[in-house]
C-alpha positions as CSV (number, residue, x, y, z in Angstrom):
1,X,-10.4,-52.4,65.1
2,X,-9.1,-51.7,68.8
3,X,-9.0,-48.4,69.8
4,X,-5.4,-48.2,70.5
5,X,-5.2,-49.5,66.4
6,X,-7.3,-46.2,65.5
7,X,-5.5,-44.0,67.6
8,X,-2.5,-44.8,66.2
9,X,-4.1,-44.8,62.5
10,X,-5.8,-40.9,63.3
11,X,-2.6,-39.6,65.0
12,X,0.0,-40.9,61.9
13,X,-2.6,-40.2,59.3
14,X,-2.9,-36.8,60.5
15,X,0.8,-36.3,61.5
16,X,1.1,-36.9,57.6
17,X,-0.9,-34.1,56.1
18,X,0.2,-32.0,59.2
19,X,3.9,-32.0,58.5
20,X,3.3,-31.5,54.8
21,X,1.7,-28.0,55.8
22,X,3.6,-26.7,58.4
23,X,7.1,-27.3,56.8
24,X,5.4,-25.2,53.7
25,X,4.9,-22.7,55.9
26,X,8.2,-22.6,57.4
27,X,10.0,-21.9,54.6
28,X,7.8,-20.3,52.1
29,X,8.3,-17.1,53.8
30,X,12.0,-17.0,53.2
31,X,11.5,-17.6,49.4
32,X,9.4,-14.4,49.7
33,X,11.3,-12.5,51.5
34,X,14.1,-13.2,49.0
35,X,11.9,-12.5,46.0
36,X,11.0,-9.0,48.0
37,X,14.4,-7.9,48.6
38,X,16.0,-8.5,45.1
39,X,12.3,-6.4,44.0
40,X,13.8,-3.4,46.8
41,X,17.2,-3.8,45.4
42,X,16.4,-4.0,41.4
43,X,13.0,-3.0,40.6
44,X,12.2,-5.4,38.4
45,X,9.2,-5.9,38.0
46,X,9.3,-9.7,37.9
47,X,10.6,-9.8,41.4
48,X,7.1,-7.6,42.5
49,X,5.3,-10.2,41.2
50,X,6.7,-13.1,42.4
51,X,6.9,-11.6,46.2
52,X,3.1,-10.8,45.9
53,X,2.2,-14.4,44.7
54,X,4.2,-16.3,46.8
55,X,2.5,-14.3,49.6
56,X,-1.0,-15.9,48.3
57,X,0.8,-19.1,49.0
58,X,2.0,-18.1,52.3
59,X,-1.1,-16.9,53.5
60,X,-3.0,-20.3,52.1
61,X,-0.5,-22.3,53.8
62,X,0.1,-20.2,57.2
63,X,-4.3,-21.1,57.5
64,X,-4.2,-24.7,56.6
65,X,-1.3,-25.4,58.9
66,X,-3.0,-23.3,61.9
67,X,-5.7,-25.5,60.8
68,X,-4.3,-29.2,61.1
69,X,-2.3,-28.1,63.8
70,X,-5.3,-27.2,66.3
71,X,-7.0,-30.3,65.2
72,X,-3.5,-32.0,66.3
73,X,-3.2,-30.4,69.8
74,X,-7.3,-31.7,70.4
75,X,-6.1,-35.2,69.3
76,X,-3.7,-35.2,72.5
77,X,-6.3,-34.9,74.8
78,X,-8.8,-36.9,72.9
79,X,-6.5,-39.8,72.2
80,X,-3.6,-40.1,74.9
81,X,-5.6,-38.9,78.0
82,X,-3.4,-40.9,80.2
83,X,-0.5,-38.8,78.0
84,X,-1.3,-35.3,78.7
85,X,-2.3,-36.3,82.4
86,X,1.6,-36.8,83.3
87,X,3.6,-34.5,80.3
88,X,1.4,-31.6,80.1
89,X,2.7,-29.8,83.0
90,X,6.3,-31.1,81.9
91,X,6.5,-30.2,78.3
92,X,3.9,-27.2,78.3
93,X,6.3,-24.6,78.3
94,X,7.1,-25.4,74.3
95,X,4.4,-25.6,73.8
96,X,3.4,-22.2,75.3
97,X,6.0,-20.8,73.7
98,X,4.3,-22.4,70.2
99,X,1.8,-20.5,70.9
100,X,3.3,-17.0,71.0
101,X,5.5,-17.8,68.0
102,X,2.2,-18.1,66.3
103,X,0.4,-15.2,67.2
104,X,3.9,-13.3,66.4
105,X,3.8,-14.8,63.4
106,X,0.0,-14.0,62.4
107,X,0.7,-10.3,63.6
108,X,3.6,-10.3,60.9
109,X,1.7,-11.9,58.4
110,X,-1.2,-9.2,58.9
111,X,1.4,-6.3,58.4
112,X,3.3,-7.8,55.2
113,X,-0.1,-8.5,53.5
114,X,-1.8,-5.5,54.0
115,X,1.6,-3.1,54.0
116,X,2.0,-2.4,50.8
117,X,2.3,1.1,50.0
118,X,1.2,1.6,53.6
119,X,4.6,0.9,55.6
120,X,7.9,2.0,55.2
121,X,9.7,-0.6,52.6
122,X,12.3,-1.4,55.0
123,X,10.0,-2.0,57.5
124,X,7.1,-4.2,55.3
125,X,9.9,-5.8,54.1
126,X,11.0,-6.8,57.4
127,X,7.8,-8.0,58.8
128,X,8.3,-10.7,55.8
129,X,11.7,-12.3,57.7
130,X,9.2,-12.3,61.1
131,X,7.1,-14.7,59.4
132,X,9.9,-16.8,58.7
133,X,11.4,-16.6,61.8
134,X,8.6,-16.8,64.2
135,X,7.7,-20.0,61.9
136,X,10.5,-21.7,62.2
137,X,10.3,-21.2,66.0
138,X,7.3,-22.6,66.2
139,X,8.6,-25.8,64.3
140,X,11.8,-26.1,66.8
141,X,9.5,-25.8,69.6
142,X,7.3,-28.2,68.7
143,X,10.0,-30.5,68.1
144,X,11.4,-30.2,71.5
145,X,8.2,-31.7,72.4
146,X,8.7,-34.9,70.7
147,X,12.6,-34.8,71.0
148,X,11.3,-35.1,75.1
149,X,9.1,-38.4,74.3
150,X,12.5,-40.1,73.2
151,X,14.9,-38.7,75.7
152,X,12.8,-37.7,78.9
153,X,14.1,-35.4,81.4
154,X,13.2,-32.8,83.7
155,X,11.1,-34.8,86.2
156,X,11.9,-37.5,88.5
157,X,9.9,-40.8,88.3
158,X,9.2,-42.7,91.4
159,X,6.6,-45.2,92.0
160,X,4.7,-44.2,88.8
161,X,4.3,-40.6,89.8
162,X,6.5,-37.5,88.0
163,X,7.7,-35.3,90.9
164,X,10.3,-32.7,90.7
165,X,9.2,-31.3,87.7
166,X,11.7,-29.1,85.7
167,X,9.8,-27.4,82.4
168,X,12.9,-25.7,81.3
169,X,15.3,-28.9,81.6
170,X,12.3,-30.9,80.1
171,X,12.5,-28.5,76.9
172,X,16.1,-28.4,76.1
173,X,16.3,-32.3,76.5
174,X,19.0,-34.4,75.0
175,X,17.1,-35.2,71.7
176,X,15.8,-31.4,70.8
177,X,18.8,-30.5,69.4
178,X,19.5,-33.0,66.9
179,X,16.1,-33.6,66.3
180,X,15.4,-29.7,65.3
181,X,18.5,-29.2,63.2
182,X,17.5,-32.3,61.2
183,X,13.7,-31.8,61.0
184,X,14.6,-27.9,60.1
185,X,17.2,-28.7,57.2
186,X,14.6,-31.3,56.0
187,X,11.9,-28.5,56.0
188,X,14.1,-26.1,53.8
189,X,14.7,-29.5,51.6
190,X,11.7,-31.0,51.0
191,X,10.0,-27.3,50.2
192,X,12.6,-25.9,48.5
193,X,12.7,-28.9,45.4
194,X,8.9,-28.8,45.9
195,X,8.8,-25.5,45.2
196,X,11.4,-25.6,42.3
197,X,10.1,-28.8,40.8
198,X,6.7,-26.5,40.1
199,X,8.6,-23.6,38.3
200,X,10.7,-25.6,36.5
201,X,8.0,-27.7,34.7
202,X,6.3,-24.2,33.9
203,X,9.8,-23.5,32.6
204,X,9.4,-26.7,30.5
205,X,6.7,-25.9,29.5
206,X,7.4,-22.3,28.3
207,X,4.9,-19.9,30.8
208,X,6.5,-17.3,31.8
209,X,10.4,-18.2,31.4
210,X,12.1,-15.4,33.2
211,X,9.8,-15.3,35.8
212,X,10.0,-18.8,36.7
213,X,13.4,-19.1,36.5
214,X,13.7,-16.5,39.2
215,X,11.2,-18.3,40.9
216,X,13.4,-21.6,40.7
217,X,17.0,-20.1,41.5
218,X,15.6,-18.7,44.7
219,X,14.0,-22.0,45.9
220,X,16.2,-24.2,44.3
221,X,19.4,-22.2,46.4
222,X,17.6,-23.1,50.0
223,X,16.3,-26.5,48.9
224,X,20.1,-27.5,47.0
225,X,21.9,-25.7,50.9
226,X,19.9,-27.7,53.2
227,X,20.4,-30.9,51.2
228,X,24.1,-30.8,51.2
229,X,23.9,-29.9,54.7
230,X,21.5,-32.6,55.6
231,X,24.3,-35.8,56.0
232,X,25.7,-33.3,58.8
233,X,22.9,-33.0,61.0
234,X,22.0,-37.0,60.1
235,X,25.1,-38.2,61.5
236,X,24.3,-36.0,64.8
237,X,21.0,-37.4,65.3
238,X,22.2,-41.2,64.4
239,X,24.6,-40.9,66.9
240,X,22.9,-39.7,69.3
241,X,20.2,-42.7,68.9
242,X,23.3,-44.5,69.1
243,X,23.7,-43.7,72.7
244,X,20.2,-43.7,73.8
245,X,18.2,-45.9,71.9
246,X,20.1,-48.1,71.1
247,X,17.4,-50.7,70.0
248,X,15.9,-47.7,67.3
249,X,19.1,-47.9,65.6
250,X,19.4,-51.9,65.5
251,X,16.0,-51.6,64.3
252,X,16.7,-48.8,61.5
253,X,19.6,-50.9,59.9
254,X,18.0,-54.3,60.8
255,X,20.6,-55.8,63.1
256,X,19.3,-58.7,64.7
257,X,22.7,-60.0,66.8
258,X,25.3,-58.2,68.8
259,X,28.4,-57.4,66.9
260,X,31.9,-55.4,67.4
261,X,33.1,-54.3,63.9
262,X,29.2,-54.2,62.5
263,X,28.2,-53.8,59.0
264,X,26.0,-51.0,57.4
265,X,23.1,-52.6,55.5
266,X,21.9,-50.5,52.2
267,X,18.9,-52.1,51.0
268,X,17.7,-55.7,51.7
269,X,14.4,-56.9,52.5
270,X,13.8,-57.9,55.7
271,X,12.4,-60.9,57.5
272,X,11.6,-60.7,61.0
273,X,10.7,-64.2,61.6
274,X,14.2,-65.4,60.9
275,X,15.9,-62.5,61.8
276,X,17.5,-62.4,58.3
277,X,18.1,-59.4,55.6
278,X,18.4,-60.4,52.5
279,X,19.8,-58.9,49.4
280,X,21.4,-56.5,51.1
281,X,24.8,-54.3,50.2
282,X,26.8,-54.8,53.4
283,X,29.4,-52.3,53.9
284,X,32.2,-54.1,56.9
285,X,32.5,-52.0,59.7
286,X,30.4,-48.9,58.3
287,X,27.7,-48.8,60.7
288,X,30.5,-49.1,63.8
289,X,32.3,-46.3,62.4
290,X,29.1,-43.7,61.6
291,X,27.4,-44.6,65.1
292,X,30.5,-44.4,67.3
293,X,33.6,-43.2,65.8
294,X,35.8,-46.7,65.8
295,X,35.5,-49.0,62.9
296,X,34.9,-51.7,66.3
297,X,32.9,-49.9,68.1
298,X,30.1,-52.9,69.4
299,X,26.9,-52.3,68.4
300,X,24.0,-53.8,69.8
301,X,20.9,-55.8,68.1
302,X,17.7,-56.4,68.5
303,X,17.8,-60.1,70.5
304,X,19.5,-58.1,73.4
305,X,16.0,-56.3,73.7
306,X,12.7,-57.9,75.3
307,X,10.9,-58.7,72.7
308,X,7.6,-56.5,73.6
309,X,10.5,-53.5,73.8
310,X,11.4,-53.7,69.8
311,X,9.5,-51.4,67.4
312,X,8.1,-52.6,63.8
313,X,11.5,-53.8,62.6
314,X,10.6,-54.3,58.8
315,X,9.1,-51.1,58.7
316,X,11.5,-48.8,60.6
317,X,14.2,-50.5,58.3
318,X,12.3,-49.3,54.7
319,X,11.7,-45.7,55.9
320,X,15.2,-45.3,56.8
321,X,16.3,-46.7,53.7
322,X,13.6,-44.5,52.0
323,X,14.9,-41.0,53.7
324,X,18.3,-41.9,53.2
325,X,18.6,-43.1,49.5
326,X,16.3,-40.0,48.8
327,X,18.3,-38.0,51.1
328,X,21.5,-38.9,49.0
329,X,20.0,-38.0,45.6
330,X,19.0,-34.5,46.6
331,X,22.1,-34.1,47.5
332,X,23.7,-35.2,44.3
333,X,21.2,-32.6,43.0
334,X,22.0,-30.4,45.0
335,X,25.6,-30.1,43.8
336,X,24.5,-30.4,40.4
337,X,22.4,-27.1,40.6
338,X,25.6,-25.3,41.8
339,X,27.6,-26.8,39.0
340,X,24.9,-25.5,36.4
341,X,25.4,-22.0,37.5
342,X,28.9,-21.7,35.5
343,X,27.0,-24.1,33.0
344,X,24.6,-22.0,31.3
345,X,23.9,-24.1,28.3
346,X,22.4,-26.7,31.1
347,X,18.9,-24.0,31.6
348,X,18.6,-24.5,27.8
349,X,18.1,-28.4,28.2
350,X,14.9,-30.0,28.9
351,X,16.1,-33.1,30.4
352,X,17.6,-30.4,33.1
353,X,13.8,-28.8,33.7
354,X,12.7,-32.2,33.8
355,X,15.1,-33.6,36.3
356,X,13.6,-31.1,38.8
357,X,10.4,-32.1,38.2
358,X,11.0,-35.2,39.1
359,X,12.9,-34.6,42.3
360,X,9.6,-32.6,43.4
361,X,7.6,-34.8,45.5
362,X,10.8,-37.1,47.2
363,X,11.9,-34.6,49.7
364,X,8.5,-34.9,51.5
365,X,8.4,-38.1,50.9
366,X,11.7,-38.3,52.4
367,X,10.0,-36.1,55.8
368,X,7.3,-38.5,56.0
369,X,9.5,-41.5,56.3
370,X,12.1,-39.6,58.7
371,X,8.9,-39.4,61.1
372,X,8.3,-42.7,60.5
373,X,11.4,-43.7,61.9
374,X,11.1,-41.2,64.8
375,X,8.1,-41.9,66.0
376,X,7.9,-45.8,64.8
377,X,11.2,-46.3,65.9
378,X,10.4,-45.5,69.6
379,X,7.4,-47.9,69.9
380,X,6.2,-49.5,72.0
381,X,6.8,-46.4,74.6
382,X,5.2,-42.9,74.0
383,X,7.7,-42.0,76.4
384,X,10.6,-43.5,75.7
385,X,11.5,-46.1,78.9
386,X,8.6,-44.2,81.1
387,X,4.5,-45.0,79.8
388,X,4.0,-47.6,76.9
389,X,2.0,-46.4,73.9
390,X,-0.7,-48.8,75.0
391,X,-1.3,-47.3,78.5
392,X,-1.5,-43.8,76.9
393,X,-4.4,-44.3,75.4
394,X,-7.9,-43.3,76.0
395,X,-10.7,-45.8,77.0
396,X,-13.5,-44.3,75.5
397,X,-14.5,-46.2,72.5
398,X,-15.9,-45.2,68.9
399,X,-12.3,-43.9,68.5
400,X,-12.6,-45.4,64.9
401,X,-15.3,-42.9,63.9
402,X,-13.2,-40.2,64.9
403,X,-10.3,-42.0,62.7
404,X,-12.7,-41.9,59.6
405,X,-14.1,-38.1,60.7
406,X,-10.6,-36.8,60.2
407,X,-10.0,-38.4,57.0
408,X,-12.6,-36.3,55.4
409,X,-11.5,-33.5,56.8
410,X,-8.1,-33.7,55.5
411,X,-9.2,-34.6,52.3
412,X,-11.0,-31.8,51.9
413,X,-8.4,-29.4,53.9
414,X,-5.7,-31.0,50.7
415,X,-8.4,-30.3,47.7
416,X,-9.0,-27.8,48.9
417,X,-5.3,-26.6,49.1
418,X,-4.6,-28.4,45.9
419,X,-7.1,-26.3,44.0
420,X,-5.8,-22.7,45.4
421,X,-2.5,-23.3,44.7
422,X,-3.4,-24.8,41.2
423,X,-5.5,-21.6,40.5
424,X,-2.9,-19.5,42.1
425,X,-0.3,-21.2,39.5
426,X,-3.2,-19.6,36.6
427,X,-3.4,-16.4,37.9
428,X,0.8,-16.3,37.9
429,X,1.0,-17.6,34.4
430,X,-1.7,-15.1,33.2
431,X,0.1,-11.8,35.0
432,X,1.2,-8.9,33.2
């Protein structure tokens, strides 16, 4: 294997269990903090604790995500030397600013868990929507990072050489904004029917009833919001790639040839040697309409790119299928949670209990293949129009090794998460 094959294998392989983490730790915080305040505002005992389980599973998560996230930050140096050489002193200031979200957030963390009967309620209490806060920031701000790989600014490049560097214009680049309203709302999805998939089959299975149905309203409410919310922040980002990456969007809907007036595609399978999708549901005009606002908009394909300038078309094309079916049936979910509220009779269904538990896993299946299409969807460039993926990389070899190092560590890291949380689970049912 070449080592720009295992680069690209260690960085998407980690990126994988990475994202899972972090976005867990983003949002867990706010379930807590809920949980806390209804304890503050009712006394119910329940409420208690809830807030002082799911604070196990913030602090679990809060260390494996500082975790995968520093081995992350090494894998930029160690793999795109070439990479950090030219957009470290561009994009560092995010980055920097990561940094001191995290130690803000660590600082709250430390409070909240050891401020019981110690603080002022109002106060501990508060410490809890730090964490939650400071944690998103982080995620936003590492997102401006990659929303600068795909629309560069904030420097000017001349004869190979980035002068005139601008950190603060490099940060709030064209693509952060879209990019971090989508990758948040997916974060508060994905975790929130993650979450609420777990209680609900404990509610299935009779442990603890009232308990876990507080536990599922809470996370359910987020996850069901940011679902219905999602299509919003989806159209944003599409059209923006509309407008500057042009060849991403042919390439997430499969659109070989130029056309005015062009078709959405839902489904099909793709084959790239004759340029064909087949099977497909074609919707006239759609894909005009969503990307640019007229139902004849022109939209460009693929053969009006080089071809060494067109990413993985078969496998942009399933991943956006993938987040976007999913995307659409957590929405219908979503909906149908707020329905059930006035339709009590629904929480005394099993098929309703079990519904949830299906819909567990596919929002962070959804995440992984919204990356996909991010960062697959820009190849062959690490920055986007500036330094090819290829040129990024480093020359050292043995790069495999490293590949199959970090597979057993992120094995282990996810066992060993899997076992905490599975124990935590235990310890939740067995409560008083």
């Amino acid at each position: 294997m070449e080592n720009l094959d295992a680069a690209r294998l260690q960085m998407a392989f980690t990126l994988i269990f990475h994202i899972v983490f972090a976005c867990i730790g983003m949002v867990m915080p706010f379930f807590m903090v809920v949980s806390h305040y209804k304890w503050l505002k009712t006394k119910d005992q329940l409420y208690l604790t809830l807030t002082k389980s799911w604070q196990k599973g913030v602090a679990i998560f809060f260390v494996t995500g500082a975790v995968s996230g520093t081995a992350l930050s090494f894998e930029l140096g160690l793999l795109w030397p070439e990479f950090m050489k030219h957009a470290g002193p561009i994009i560092g200031m995010p980055f920097s600013l990561e940094g001191a979200a995290f130690f803000v957030e660590a600082i709250a963390l430390g409070f909240y868990l050891y401020g019981w009967d110690k603080l002022p309620e109002k106060f501990h209490w508060f410490t809890g929507v730090i964490i939650g806060i400071s944690g998103v920031a982080s995620g936003v701000l590492v997102v401006a990072a990659n929303g600068w790989m795909n629309a560069p600014s904030g420097f000017d490049y001349i004869d190979g050489q980035f002068l005139n560097i601008d950190p603060v214009q490099a940060m709030l680049n064209a693509a952060w904004a879209t990019q971090a309203l989508h990758m948040t709302l997916a974060a508060f999805t994905a975790t929130g029917f993650a979450v609420a998939g777990i209680h609900a089959y404990q509610v299935y299975k009779g442990r603890k009833v009232a308990l876990h149905t507080k536990a599922f309203k809470i996370a359910i409410t987020f996850g069901a919001i940011a679902a219905i919310l999602q299509p919003i922040s989806g159209d944003l980002s599409a059209k923006d790639i509309a407008k500057r990456q042009p060849v991403k969007l042919a390439a997430m809907e499969a659109h070989y040839n130029t056309e005015k007036g062009a078709p959405l595609y839902i489904g099909g399978i793709v084959n790239a040697e004759t340029q064909e999708v087949k099977y497909k549901v074609a919707i006239p005009k759609a894909l005009s309409f969503l990307a640019f606002g007229d139902f004849d908009a022109e939209v460009k394909g693929l053969n009006d790119f080089p071809e060494d300038e067109r990413p993985n078309v078969p496998m942009v094309h399933y991943a956006f299928q993938v987040m976007v079916g999913i995307g659409g049936l957590l929405l219908l979910a979503g909906i149908l949670y707020f329905i059930s509220i006035k339709k009590k009779k629904w929480l005394h269904m099993n098929v309703y209990w079990l519904l949830f538990v299906f819909l567990a896993p596919l929002g962070f299946i959804a995440l992984e293949a919204g990356w996909i299409v991010t960062e697959v969807g820009r190849q062959p460039w690490i920055i986007h129009k500036i330094m090819r993926t290829k040129d990024a990389v480093t020359p050292m070899p043995g790069i495999i090794v490293s590949f199959y190092i970090y597979i057993v560590v992120y094995f282990t890291l996810s066992v060993a998460v899997t076992w905490l949380m599975t124990r935590q689970i235990k310890v939740l049912n067995s409560s008083k």
